[in-house]
C-alpha positions as CSV (number, residue, x, y, z in Angstrom):
1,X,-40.2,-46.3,3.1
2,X,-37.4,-47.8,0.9
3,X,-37.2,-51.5,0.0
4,X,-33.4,-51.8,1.4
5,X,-33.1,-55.3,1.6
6,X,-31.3,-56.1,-2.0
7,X,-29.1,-53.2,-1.6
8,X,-27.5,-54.3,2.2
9,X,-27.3,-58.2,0.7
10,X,-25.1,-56.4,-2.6
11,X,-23.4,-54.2,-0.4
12,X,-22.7,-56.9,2.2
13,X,-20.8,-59.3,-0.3
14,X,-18.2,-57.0,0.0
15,X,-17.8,-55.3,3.1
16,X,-19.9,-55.4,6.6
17,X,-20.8,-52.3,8.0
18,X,-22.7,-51.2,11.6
19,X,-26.3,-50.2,11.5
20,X,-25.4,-46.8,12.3
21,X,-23.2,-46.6,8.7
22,X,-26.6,-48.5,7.3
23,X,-28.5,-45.3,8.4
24,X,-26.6,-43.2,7.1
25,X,-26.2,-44.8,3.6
26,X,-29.8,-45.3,3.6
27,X,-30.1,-41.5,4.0
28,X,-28.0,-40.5,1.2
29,X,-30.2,-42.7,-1.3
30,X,-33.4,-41.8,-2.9
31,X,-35.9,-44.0,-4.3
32,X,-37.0,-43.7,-7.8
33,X,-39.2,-45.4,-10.1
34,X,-38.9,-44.9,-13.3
35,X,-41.7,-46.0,-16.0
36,X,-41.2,-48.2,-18.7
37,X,-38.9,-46.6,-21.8
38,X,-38.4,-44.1,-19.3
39,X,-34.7,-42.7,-19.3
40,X,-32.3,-42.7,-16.4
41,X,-29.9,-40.8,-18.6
42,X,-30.1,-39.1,-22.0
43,X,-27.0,-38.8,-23.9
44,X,-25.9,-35.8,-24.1
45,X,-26.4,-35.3,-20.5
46,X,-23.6,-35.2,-18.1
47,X,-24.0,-38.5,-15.4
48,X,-24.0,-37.2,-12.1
49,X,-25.5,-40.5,-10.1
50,X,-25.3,-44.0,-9.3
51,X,-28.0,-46.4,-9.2
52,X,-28.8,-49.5,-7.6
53,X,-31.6,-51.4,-9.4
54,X,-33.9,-52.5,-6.6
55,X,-36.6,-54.4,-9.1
56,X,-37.1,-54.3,-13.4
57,X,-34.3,-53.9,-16.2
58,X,-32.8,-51.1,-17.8
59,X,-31.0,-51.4,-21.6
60,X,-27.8,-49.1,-22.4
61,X,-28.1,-47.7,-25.9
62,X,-26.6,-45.6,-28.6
63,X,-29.0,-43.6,-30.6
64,X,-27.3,-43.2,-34.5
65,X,-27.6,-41.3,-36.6
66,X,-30.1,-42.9,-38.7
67,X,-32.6,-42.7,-35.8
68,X,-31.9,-46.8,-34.9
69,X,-30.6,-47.7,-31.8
70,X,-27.6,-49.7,-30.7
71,X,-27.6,-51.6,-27.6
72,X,-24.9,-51.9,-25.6
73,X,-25.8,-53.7,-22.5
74,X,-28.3,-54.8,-19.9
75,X,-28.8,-54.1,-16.1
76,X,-31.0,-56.2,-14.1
77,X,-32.5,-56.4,-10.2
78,X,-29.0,-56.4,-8.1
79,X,-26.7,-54.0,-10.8
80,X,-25.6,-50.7,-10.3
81,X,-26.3,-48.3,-13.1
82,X,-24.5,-45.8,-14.6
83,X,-21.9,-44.1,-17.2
84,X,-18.8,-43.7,-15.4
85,X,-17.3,-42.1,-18.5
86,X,-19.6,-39.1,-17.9
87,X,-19.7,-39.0,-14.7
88,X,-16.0,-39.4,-13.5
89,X,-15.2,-37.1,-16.5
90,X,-17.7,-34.7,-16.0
91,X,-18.4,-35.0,-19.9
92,X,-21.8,-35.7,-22.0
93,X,-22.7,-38.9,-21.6
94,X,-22.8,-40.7,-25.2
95,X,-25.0,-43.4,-23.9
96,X,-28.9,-43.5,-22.9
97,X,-30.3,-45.8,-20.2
98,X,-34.0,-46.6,-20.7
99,X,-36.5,-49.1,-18.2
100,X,-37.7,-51.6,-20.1
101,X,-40.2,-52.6,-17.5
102,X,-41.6,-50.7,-14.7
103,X,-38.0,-50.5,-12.5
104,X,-37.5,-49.1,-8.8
105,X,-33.6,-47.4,-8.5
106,X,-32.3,-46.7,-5.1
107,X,-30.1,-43.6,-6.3
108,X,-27.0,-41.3,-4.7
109,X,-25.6,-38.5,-6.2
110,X,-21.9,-38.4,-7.0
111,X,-21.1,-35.5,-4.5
112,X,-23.0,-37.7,-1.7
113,X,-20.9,-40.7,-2.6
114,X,-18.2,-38.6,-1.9
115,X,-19.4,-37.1,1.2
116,X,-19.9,-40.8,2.2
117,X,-16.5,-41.7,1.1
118,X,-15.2,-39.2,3.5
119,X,-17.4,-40.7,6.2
120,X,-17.1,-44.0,5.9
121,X,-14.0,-45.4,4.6
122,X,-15.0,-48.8,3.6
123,X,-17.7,-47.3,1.0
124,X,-14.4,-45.7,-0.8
125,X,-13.2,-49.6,-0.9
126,X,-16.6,-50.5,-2.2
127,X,-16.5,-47.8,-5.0
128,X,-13.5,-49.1,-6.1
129,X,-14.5,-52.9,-6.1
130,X,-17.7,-51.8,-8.4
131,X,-15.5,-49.8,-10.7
132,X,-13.2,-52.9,-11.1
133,X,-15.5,-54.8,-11.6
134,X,-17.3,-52.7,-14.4
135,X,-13.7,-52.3,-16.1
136,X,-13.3,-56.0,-16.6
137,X,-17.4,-56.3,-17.8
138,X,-16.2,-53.6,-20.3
139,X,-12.9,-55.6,-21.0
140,X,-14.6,-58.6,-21.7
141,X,-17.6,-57.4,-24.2
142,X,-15.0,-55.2,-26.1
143,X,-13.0,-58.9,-26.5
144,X,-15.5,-60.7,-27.2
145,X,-17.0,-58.3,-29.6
146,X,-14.0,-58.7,-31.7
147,X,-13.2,-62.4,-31.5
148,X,-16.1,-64.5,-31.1
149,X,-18.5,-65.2,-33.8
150,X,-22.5,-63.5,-33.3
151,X,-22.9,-67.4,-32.9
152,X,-20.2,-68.1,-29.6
153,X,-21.4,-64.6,-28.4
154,X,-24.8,-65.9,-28.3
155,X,-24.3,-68.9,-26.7
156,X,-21.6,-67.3,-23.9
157,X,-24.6,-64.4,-23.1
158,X,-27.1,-67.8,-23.1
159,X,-24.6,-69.1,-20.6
160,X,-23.7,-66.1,-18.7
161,X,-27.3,-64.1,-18.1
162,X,-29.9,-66.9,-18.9
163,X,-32.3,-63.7,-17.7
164,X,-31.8,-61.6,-20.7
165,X,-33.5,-64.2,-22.8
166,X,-36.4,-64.5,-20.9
167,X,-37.1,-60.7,-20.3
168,X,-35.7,-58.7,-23.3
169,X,-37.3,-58.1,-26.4
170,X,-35.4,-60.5,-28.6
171,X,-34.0,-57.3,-31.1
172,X,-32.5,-55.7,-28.8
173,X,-30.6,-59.3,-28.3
174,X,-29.8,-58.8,-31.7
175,X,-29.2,-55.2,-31.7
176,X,-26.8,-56.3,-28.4
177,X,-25.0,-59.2,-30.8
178,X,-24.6,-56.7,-33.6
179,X,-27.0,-58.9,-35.8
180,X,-29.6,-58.7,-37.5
181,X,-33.3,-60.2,-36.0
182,X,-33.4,-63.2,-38.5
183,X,-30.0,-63.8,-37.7
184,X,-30.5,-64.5,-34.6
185,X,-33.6,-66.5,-35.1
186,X,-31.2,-68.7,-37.2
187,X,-28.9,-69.1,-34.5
188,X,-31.0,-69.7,-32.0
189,X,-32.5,-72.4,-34.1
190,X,-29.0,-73.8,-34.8
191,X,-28.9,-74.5,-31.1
């Protein structure tokens, strides 16, 4: 039996729907748990699903081609997951998403969300709300990337997701900032 719970109070901030629709959301999901530095997606491979983290984290990273990684972003409990570039393009996806921690996905296909756009209206409006939403996050970290200093990123990503510094290994906080490890342990001492 799914743990639905998380998913109904996300869903429910922004639009209400009957028990009946519940159902048949719940239907179209799948539970998944993926292991720690498991992968949700491998770049290279095309995106073809949305996921609603139900419990644990998951990283966004760039493998280069030096064999490090760049990380790009963080999803905890409550976030939906995935690479809309690849998926709404159909294209290889450039990005991996790894569990950092033992983490439980609720997950729909792209071609059910669609069939569930068809049926129920107000999950179109709700697709639309996320992708906003994700389009600003984007927005923002592509700003702030470029005008503040690893030092007022730091402290806006202290401000903004307190949780990242209590449950992710602190280089891929680096890696994240575009710094190096000691750097960071020089800011944070700064602080």
């Amino acid at each position: 039996m799914m743990n639905v719970e998380k998913l109904k109070k996300s869903v429910g901030l922004f639009i209400s729907l009957s028990e009946e629709e519940w159902q048949h959301i719940f239907s179209s999901f799948k539970m998944e748990t993926l292991k720690r530095n498991s992968c949700f997606l491998t770049e290279g491979q095309v995106c073809r699903s949305i996921a609603f983290i139900n419990s644990g984290m998951l990283i966004y990273f760039k493998s280069l081609d030096n064999g490090d990684e760049m990380t790009t972003d963080f999803a905890f409990e409550g976030d939906w997951v995935t690479d809309n570039h690849s998926r709404l393009n159909n294209s290889p996806s450039l990005l991996n998403v790894k569990a950092i921690e033992d983490t439980e996905l609720l997950i729909i296909t792209s071609k059910d969300l669609n069939k569930l756009y068809d049926d129920i209206p107000k999950i179109e409006r709700l697709g639309r709300i996320l992708i906003e939403q994700a389009f600003i996050k984007v927005t923002q970290q592509s700003i702030d990337l470029q005008v503040l200093s690893a030092k007022e990123h730091y402290v806006k990503l202290l401000e903004q997701q307190p949780e990242v510094f209590q449950r992710i290994p602190l280089y891929h906080i680096a890696n994240y900032l575009g710094i190096n490890p000691k750097s960071l342990s020089r800011i944070r001492n700064e602080i």
